[in-house]
C-alpha positions as CSV (number, residue, x, y, z in Angstrom):
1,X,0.0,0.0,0.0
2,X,1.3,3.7,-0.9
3,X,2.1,5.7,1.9
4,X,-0.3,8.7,-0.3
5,X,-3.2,6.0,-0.3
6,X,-6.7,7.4,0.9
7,X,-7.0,6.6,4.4
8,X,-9.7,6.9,6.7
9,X,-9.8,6.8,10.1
10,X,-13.7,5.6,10.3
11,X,-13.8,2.4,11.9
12,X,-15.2,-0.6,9.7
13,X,-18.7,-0.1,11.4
14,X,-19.0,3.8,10.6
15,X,-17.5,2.5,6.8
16,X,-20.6,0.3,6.2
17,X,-22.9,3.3,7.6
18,X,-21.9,6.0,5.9
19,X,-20.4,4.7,2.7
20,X,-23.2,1.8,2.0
21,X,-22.1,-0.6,-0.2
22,X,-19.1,1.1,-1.1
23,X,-17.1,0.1,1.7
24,X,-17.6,-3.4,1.0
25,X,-14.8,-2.8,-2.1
26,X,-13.2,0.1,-0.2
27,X,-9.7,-1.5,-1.0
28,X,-10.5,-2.1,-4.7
29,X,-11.7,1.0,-5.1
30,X,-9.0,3.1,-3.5
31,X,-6.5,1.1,-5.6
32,X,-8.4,2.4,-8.9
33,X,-8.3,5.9,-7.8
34,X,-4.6,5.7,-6.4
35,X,-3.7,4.0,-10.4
36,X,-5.9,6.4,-12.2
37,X,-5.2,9.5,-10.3
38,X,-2.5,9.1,-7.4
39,X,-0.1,11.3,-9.3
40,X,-2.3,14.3,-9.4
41,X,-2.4,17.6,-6.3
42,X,-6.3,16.6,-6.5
43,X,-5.4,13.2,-5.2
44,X,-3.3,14.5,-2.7
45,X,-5.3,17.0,-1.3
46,X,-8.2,14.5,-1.4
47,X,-6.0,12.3,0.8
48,X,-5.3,15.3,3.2
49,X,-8.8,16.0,3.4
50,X,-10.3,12.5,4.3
51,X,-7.8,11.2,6.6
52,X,-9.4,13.7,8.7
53,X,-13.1,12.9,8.2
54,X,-14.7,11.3,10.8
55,X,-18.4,10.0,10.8
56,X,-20.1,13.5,11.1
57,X,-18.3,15.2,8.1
58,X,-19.3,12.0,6.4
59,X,-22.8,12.6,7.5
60,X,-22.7,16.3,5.9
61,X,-20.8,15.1,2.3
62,X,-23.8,12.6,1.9
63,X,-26.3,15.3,3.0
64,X,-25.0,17.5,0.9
65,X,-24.9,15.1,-2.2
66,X,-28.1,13.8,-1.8
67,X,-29.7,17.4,-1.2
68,X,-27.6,18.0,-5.3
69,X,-29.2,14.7,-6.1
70,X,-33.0,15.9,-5.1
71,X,-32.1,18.9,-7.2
72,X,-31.2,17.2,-10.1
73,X,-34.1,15.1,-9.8
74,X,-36.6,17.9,-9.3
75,X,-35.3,19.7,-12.3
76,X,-35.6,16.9,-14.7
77,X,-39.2,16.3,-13.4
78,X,-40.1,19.9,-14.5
79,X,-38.3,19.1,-18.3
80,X,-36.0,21.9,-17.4
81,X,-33.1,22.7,-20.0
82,X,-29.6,21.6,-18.8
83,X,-28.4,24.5,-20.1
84,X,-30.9,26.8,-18.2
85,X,-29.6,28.6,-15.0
86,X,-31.1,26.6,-12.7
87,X,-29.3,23.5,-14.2
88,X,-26.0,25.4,-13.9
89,X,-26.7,26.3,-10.8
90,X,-27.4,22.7,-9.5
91,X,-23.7,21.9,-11.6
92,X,-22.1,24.8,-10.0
93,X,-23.1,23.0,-6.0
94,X,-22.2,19.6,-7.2
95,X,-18.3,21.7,-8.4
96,X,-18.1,23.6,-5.3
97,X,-19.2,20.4,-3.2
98,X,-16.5,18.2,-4.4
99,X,-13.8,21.9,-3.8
100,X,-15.2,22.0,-0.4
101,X,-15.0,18.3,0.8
102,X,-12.3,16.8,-1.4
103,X,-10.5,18.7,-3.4
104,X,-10.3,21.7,-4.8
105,X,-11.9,21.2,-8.9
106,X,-11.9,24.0,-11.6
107,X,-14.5,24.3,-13.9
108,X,-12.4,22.2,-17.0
109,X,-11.6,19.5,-15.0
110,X,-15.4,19.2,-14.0
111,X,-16.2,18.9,-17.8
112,X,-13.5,16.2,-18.1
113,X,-14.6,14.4,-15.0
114,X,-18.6,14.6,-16.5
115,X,-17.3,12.9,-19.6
116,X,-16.8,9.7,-16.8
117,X,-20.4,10.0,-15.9
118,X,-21.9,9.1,-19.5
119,X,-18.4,6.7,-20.5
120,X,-18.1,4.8,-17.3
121,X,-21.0,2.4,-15.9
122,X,-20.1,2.6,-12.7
123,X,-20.0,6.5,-12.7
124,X,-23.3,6.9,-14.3
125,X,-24.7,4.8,-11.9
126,X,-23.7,6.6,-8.9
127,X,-25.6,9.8,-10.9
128,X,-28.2,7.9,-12.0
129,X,-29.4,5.2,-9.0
130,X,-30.5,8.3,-6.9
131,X,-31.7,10.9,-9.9
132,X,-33.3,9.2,-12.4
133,X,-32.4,7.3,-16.2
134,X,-30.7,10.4,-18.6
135,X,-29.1,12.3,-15.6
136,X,-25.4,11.7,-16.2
137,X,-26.3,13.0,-20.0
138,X,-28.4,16.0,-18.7
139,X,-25.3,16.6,-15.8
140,X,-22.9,16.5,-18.3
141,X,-24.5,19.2,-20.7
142,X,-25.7,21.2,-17.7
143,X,-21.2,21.1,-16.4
144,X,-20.3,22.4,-19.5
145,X,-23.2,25.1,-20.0
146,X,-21.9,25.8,-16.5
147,X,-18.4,26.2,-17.0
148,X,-19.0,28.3,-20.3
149,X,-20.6,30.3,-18.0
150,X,-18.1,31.1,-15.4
151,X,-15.5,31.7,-18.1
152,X,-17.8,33.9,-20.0
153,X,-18.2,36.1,-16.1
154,X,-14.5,35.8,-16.0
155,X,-14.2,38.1,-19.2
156,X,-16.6,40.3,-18.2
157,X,-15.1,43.7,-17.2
158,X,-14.8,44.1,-13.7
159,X,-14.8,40.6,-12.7
């Protein structure tokens, strides 16, 4: 094992609680991440950030992502646009969720990391198994739409 790997300091218990099934692989997991990603300062900071989670801040990242999840499901109930504001908007708190909790992601490596959610089964599902069916393709367009928009602000004069 790395001495960088994501560690946490949850006992297995707290694991199955707040994680769900995902503990079950947590190893597997971790070693995907660590291969796909261990050289990157969003890995690291990541690894800073959790060691120091314990069940509460665990408690508030799922609250938080399922509170993004009810969003996303509300607005695709209502047909809304992915490109409307309140689409971006719900893209904006997923990017500043992941910033806050894990590490700290700019608006271009949010449209990379949306690509995963249509190409990889295992990423749409964690978008889709609490949204509903077309939400990775609908978060996707709404992340880009979203990131147009903050560059487009960051031109702006005065900003």
């Amino acid at each position: 094992m790395s001495d960088k790997r994501i560690r946490s300091p949850l006992s297995a218990a707290d694991k199955r609680e707040v994680w769900g099934e995902w503990a079950e692989k947590e190893d597997q997991h971790l070693q995907e991440v660590e291969q796909r990603w261990g050289d990157s300062d969003a890995y690291r900071q990541t690894a800073r950030r959790v060691a120091a989670y314990g069940k509460l801040e665990w408690e508030q990242i799922n609250a938080g992502n399922a509170e993004i999840e009810a969003r996303i499901r509300a607005l695709m109930d209502m047909d809304a646009d992915p490109l409307s504001e309140a689409a971006m908007d719900v893209a904006e708190a997923q990017r500043a969720h992941v910033s806050r909790w894990f590490y700290d992601m700019s608006h271009e490596f949010h449209v990379l990391k949306s690509r995963l959610y249509v190409d990889d089964p295992r990423y749409r599902a964690g978008i889709e198994d609490n949204t509903r069916p077309g939400a990775a393709e609908w978060l996707r367009a709404a992340i880009a739409a979203n990131a147009a928009r903050a560059a487009q602000t960051s031109l702006e004069p005065g900003s």
